[in-house]
C-alpha positions in Angstrom: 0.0 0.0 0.0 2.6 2.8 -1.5 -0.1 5.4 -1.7 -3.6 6.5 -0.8 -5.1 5.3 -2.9 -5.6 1.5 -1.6 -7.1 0.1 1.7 -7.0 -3.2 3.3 -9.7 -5.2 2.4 -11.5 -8.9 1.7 -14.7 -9.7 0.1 -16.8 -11.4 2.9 -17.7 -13.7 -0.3 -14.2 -14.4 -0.9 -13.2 -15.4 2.1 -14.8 -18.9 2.2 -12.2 -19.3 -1.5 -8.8 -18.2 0.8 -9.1 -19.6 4.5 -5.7 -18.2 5.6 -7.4 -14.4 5.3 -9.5 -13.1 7.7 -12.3 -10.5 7.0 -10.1 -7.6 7.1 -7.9 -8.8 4.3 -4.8 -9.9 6.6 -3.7 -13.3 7.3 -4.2 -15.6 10.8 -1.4 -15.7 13.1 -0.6 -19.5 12.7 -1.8 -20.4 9.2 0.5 -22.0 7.2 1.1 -21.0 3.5 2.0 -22.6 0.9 3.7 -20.7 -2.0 1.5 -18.9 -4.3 -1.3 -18.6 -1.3 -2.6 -15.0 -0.7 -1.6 -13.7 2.7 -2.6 -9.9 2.3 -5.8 -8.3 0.3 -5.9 -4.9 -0.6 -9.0 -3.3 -2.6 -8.3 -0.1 -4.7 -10.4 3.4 -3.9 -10.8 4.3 -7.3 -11.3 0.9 -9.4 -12.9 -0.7 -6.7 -10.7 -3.5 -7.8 -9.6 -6.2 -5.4 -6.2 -7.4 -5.4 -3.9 -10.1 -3.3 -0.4 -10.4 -2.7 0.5 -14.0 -3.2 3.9 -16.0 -1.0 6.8 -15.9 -3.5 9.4 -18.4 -3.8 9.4 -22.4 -3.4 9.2 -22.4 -0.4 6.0 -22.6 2.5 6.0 -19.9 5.3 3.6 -19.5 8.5 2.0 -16.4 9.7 4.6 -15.6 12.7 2.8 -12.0 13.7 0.4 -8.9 12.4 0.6 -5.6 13.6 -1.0 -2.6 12.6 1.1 0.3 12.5 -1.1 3.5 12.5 -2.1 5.3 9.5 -0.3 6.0 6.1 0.3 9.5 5.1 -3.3 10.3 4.5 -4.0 9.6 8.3 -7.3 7.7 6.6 -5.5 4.3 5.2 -4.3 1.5 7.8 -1.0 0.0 7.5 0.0 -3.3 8.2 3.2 -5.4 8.5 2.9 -9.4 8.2 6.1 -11.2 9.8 6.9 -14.8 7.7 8.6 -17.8 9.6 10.1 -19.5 6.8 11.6 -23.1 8.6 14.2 -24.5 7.0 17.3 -26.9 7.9 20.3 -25.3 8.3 23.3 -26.1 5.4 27.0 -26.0 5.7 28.1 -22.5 6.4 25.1 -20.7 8.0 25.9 -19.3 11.2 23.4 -20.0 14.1 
């Protein structure tokens, strides 16, 4: 959400379609995802267009934490930061 001009949202009708989104467009803490799942909707002011932002990569992830952050620049659109545990064995020279 870069500028004013999208909010957070989810189609109530839509939701039944992705289970890992709640009604508010963000993801459950706990869910598991799977790559190419949606784990953040978003719904444009002018279009009224709905969009998703889809896991990238090979790899599955789970929903570690949510936080809203306050209000974007406007003061009228929430933001919202989604933490990602990706788990994954460790190889020969990662430090831990």
């Amino acid at each position: 959400m870069k500028d004013g001009n999208e909010e957070l949202y989810s189609d109530p009708s839509s939701v039944a379609s992705h289970p890992g989104l709640d009604v508010d467009g963000l993801p459950r803490v706990g869910h598991t995802l799977n790559p190419g799942d949606p784990y953040l909707s978003k719904r444009s002011k002018v279009s009224r267009r709905t969009y998703s932002t889809k896991l990238k990569g090979e790899d599955g992830a789970s929903v570690d934490q949510v936080t809203l952050i306050g209000l974007g620049k406007d003061r009228k659109t929430p933001r919202a930061t989604v933490k990602l545990r990706f788990n994954r064995n460790p190889i020969i020279g990662d430090k831990f």
